[in-house]
N, C-alpha and C positions, 0 to 999 in steps of 0.2 A: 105798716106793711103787713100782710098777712103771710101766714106762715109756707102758706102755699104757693107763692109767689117765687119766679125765678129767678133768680138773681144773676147777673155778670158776674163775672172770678176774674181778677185778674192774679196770675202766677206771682208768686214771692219770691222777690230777688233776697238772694241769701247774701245778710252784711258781710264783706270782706275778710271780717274776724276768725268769723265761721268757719270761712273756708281754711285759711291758714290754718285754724283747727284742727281741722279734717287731715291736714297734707301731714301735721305732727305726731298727731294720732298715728296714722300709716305708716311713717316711717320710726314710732317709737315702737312696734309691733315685739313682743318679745315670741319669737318661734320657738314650733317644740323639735323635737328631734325626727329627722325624718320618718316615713315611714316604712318597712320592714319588708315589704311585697316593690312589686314592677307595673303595679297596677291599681285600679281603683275600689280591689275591694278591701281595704281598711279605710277608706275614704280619700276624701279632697286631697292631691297629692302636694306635697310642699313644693314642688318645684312652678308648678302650677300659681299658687300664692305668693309666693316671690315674684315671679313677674306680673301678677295683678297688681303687687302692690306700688312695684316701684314702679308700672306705668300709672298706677291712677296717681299715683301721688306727684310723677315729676314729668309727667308727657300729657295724660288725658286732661281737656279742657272742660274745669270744675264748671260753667257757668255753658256747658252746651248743652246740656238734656234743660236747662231757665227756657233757651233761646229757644230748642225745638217746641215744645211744650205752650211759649210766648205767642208762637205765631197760629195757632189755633183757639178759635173761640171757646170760652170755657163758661160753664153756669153753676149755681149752685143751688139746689133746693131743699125743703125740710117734708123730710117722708117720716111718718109714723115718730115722729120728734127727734129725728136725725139727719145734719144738714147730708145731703148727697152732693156730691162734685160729678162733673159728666162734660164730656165735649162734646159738642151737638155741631155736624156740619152739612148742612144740606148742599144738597148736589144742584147745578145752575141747568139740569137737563129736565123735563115738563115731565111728572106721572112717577118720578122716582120713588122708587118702595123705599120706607122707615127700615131699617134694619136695628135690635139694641146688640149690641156686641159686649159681653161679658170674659176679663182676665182670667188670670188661675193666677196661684202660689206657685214658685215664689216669684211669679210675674206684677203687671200692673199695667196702666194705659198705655205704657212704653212698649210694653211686646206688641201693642197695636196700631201704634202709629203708621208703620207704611203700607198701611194696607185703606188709609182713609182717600186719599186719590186715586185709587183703581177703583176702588166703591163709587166715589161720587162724581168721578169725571172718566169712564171708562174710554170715551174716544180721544182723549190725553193718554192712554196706555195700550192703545190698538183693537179696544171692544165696543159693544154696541151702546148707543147712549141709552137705548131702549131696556137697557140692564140696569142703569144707574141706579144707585140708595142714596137716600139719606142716612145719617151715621150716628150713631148714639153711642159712646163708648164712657159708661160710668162708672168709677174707681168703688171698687165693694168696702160697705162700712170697715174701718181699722186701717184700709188704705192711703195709700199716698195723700189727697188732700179733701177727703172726704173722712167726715167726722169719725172718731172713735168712741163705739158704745161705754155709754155708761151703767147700762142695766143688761143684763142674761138675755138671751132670746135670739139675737141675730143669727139663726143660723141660715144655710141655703135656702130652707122655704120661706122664709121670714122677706129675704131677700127677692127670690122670686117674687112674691105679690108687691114688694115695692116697687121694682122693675115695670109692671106694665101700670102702674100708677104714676111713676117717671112718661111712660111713652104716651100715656090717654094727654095727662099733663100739659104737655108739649103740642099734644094735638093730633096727635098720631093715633087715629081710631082701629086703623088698618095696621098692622106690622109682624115682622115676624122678626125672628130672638135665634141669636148664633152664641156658642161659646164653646171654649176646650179648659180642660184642667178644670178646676173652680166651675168655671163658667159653664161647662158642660154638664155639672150637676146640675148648676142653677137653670142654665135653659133647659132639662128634661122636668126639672120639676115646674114650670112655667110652660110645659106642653101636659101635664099630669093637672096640673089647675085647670089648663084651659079656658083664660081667660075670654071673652068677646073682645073680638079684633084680632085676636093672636091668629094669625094665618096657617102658619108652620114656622118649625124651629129645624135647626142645622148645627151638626156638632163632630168637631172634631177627635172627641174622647168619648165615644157613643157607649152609652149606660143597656148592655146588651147579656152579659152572665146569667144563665138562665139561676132558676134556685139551688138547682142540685149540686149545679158545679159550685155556685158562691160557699154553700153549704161545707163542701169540700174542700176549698182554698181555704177556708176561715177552720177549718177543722185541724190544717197543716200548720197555720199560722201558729196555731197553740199547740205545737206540736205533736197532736194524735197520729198524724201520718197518715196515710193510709193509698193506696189506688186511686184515681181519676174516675169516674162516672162512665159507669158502659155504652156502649152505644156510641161515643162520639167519632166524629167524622175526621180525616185528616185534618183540615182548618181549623177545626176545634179543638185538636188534641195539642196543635201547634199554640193554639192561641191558650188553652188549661197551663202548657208546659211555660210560656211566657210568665204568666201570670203568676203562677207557682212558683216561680225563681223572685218576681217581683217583692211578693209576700214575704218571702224568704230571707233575701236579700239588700231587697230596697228599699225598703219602705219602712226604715228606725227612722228617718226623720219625721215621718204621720206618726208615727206613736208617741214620739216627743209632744208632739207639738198636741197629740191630741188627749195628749194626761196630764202633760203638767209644763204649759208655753209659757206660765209666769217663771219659768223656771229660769229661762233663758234671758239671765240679766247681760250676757255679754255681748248681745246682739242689739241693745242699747248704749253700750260703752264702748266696744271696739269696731271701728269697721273693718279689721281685716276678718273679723271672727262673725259679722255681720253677713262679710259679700261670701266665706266659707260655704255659712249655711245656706246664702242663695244658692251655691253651686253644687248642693248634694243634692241633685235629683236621679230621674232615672238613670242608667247607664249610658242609652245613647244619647240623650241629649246633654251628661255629663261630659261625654267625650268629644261632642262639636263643640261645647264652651271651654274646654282645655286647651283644642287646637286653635280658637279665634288666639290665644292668648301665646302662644307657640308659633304662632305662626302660620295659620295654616284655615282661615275660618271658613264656614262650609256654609253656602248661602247669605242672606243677610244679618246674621247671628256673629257680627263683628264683636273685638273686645270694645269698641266707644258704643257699640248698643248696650254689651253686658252690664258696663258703668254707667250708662244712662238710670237704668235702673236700679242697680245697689245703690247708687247717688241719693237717687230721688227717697229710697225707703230708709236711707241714712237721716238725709237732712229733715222726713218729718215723721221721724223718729217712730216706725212702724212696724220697727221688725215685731215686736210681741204684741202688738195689738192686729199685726194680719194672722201670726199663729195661733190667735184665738179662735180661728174660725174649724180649725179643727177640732175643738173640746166639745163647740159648739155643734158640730155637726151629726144629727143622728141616722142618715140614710147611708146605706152603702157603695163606695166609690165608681164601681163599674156594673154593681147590677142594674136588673129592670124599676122600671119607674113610672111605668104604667101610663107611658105618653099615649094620647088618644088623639093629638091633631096631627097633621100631617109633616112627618119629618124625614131629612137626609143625614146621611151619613157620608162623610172621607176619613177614609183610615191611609194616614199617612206611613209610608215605609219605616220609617224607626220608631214610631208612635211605643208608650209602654206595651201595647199590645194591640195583632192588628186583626180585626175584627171580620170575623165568620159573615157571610152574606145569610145564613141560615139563622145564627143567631138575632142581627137585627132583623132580619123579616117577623120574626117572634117576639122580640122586646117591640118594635114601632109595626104597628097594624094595618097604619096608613102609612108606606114608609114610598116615599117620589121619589127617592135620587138616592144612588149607593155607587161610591167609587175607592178604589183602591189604587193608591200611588205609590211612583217608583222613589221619591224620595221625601224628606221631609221629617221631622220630629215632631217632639212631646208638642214644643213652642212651634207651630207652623207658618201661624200669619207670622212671629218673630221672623221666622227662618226662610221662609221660601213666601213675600207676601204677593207677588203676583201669581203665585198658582195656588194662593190661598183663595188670593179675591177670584179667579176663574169659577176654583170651587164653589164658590155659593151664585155668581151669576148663575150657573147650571144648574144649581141645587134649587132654587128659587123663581125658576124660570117661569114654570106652569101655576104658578101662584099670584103673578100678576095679575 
């Protein structure tokens, strides 16, 4: 069989032992002392982790992210000598656009699953069939069930060119490349190569920071301080001040992970201290995964979605092989990237920052489709995935 060659995946049922494992593990959990604030900035709040744990451990059902996951077709194949894992679902509607659909950290194929039936069968969810995709949703090297590297080099662009080697691959001459978080680096830098066949790309976490501001954020970061950049407009000054808290505030878990993730031996030994660090992201998408777990979840961003995925990067045992991809990674999160094919932008309402229509006309050249929504997070298709999937029928439209 050559290397190139696709292979079926079938899902691995995890032996009974395992699980029991897992439920002991959670409930052997030695906790620290609370913490000292009413709020989430000394972090993940304990009251929060208590009831994660005693539901994943004695209510959530260990063996339903097997089932979800079971019932879609899965491949696997070896890019640049690494096997890749991908679900590939084509739509049963004649002329459907290839879509590849790229996760982010601390996500994975699980924040995209409900969004693969409004993609491929839109008149099952009240749109046109004439919008249909096909769905390519592949797990990034270090991932859930796609290989973890063994040699340096994997970083976003690395990825990027394996991506449209994945879609030629498959057959897919024509396509265009959607992603947020992660994936939003990967598909700008996959609109910056510009492959043949890449149509246009669409993203949810648009790589838009002109230089001067990046300049300036990364100047506060290491504490110089200083003013904001002159000249900018309300939107942008809202969107500099976002950011600048972000840096600030937010974003110790990027610096971890992107100085020293072999660091983090506990996110292979404990999973309460594993699903933790899933759940230090931004702030608002910290606090709709607080209240899935309180009681209160906000879109489809349930606690049996949250566990779906801490599950999955438990059981194959990924926490520090996906934070490698921050050590690995040398381009800047939200700046420009010098996309040259035709791209859209949705900047979701709680997004880490929601993005200037001035700034992407300037980062994207050829930029088709720009919207700003009233609701939605970091995780979108996670959280809201029927006006995730709207968004890219729309975005994608003139591109057929």
């Amino acid at each position: 069989m050559s290397p190139t060659t696709v292979r079926p995946f079938t899902v691995p049922v995890t032996p009974e032992p395992e699980l029991e494992a897992l439920r002991a593990r959670i409930q052997a959990t030695r906790w620290p002392d609370p913490e000292l604030v009413t709020d989430f900035t000394q972090g993940v709040q304990l009251t929060v982790m208590r009831e994660l744990a005693r539901y994943w451990a004695t209510e959530y059902d260990l063996r339903r992210c097997e089932r979800r996951l079971g019932a879609l077709p899965h491949y696997v194949t070896e890019i640049d000598g690494l096997d890749i894992h991908f679900i590939h679902v084509r739509s049963p509607h004649d002329n459907a656009l290839p879509v590849i659909i790229t996760h982010g950290w601390p996500g994975s194929i699980v924040e995209l699953l409900n969004v693969i039936g409004p993609l491929t069968d839109p008149p099952a969810h009240g749109a046109d069939a004439a919008d249909a995709f096909d769905v390519v949703i592949p797990s990034m090297p270090g991932y859930g069930y796609s290989a973890k590297p063994r040699e340096l080099g994997w970083g976003p662009a690395r990825i990027a060119r394996a991506w449209d080697v994945l879609m030629k691959r498959l057959g897919h001459t024509r396509y265009v490349a959607q992603g947020g978080d992660w994936g939003a680096i990967i598909t700008d830098l996959m609109g910056a190569q510009a492959p043949e066949g890449l149509l246009g790309i669409h993203t949810n976490m648009a790589g838009v920071v002109p230089p001067d501001v990046w300049t300036r954020l990364a100047r506060n970061v290491l504490g110089a301080g200083g003013p904001p950049p002159s000249g900018l407009s309300e939107a942008e000054m809202r969107t500099f001040e976002q950011l600048d808290y972000f840096f600030a505030k937010g974003v110790g878990y990027g610096v971890q992970m992107g100085t020293r993730p072999q660091t983090m031996y506990g996110l292979a030994d404990s999973p309460v201290a594993l699903a933790a660090w899933m759940l230090n992201h931004d702030a608002g998408s910290y606090q709709d995964i607080a209240d899935a777990f309180l009681g209160k979840p906000v879109g489809d961003l349930t606690r049996d979605e949250i566990l779906d995925n801490v599950t999955l990067t438990w059981l194959t045992n990924t926490g520090v092989s996906s934070a490698r991809l921050y050590w690995e990674n040398t381009v800047g999160f939200f700046d420009v990237k010098n996309v040259t094919v035709p791209a859209a932008v949705s900047t979701f309402a709680h997004e880490i920052y929601r993005v200037p229509r001035s700034w992407a006309e300037r980062a994207y050249p050829n930029l088709i489709y720009f919207n700003e929504l009233g609701r939605g997070n970091h995780f979108a298709a996670w959280q809201e995935p029927a006006l995730f999937a709207g968004e890219l029928r729309a975005a994608f439209r003139s591109l057929r």
